[in-house]
C-alpha positions as CSV (number, residue, x, y, z in Angstrom):
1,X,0.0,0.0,0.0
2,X,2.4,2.4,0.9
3,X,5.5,0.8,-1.1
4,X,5.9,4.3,-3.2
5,X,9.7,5.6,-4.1
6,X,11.0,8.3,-1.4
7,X,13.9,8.7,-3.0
8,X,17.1,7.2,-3.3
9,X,18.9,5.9,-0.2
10,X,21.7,9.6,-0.3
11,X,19.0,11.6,-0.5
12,X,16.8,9.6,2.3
13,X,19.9,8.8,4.7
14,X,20.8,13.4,3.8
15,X,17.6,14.0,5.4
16,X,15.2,11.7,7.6
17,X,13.1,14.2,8.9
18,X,11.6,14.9,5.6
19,X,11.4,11.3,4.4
20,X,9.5,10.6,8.1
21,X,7.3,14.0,7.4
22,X,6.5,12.4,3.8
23,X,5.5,8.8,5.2
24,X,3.6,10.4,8.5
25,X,1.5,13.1,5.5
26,X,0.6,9.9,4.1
27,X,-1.2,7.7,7.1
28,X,-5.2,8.4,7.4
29,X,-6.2,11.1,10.0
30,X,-7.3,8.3,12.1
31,X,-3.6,7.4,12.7
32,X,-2.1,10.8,12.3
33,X,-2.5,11.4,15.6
34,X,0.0,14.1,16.0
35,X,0.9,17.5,14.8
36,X,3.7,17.7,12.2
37,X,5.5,20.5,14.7
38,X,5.4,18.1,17.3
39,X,6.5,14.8,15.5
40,X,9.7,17.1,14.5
41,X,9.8,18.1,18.3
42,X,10.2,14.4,18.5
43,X,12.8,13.8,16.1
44,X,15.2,16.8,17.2
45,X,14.7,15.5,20.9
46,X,15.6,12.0,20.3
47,X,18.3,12.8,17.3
48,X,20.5,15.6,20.0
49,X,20.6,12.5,23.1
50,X,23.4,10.2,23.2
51,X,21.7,7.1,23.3
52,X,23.7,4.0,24.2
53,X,24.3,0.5,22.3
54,X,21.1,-1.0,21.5
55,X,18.4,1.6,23.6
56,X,14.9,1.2,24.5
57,X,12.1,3.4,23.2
58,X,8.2,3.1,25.0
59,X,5.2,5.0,24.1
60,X,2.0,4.7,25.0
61,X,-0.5,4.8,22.2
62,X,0.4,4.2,18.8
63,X,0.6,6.5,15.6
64,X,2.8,9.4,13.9
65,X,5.1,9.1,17.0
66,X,5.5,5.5,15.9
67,X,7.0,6.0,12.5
68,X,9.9,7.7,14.5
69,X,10.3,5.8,17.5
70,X,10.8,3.1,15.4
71,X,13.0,4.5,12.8
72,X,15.5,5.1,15.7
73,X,14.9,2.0,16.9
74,X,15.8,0.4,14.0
75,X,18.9,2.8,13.0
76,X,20.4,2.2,16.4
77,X,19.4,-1.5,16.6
78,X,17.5,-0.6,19.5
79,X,13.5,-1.8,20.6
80,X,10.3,0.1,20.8
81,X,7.9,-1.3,22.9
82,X,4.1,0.4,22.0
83,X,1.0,-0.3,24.6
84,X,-2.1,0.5,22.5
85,X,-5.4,-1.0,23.0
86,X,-6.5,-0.3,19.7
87,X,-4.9,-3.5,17.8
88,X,-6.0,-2.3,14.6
89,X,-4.1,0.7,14.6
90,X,-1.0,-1.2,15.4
91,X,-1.2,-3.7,12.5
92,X,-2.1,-1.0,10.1
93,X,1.1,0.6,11.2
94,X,3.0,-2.5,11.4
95,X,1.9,-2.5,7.6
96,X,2.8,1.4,6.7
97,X,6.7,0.4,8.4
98,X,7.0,-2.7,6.5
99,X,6.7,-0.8,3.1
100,X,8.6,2.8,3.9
101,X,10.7,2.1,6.6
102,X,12.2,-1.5,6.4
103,X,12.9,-0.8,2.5
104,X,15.1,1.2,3.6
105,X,16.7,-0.6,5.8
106,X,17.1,-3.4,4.1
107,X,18.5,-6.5,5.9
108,X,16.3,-5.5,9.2
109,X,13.3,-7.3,10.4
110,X,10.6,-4.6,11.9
111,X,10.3,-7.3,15.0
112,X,13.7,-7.4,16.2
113,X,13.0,-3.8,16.7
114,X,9.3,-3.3,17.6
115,X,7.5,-5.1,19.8
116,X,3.9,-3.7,19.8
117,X,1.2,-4.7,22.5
118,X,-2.3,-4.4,22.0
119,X,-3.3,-3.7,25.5
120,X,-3.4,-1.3,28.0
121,X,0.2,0.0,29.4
122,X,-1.4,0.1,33.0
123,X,-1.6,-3.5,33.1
124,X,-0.5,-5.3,36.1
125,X,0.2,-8.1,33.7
126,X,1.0,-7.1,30.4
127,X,1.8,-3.4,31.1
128,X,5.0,-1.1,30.9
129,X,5.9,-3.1,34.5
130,X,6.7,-6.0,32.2
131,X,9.9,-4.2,31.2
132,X,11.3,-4.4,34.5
133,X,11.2,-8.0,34.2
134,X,12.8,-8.3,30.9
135,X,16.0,-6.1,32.6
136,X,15.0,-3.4,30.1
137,X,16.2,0.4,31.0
138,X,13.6,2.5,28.8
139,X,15.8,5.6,27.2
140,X,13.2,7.3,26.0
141,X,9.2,7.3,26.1
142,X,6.3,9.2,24.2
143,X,3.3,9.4,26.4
């Protein structure tokens, strides 16, 4: 569905925030949850910290903030962990990443990087408390 050409790889890997803007402009208002000013708020925040090897991303309800949560997920070989209780929503968006994102990084495989659970993030049982128990120190969160 969303398998269009961006660009070439230069141009994409010159400037991500565009190629994220382009691929966010695309998703149906019912996913585009998010102003553009603020998903670029998001990407200038996360680009200026010094992450570590391998870092953890959490967010709390799934949309525009997805496509770049994941996309430094994936460029730092990190995880994104997503509570949503709409499960739609997050296999529509598993969709959208398969066909912009993980072209372009080819070689990757969206679930080594995003693990998406369609539940609610208060859970006792399948909440963000689960990440204690997997030894994961969250990063950075969206909420």
């Amino acid at each position: 569905m969303y398998d269009f050409y961006f660009g070439k790889k230069e141009d994409i890997d010159n400037d991500p925030k565009k190629y994220l803007l382009t691929i966010k402009r695309m998703l149906p208002r019912w996913c585009n949850s998010i102003p553009d000013s603020e998903f670029v708020a998001l990407y200038d925040v996360i680009s200026e910290l010094s992450l570590p090897e391998n870092p953890v991303f959490v967010e709390t309800g799934s949309g525009a903030s997805t496509i770049v949560l994941c996309y430094f997920a994936v460029k730092t070989g990190g995880e994104l962990y997503t509570w949503d209780i709409n499960g739609s929503k997050l296999y529509f968006l598993r969709s959208v990443l398969n066909d912009t994102l993980m072209r372009h990084f080819k070689g990757n495989n969206l679930n080594n990087h995003w693990k998406y659970i369609a539940f609610s993030s208060n859970s006792e049982y399948a909440g963000i408390s689960i990440l204690k128990e997997l030894n994961k120190k969250v990063n950075a969160c969206f909420l």
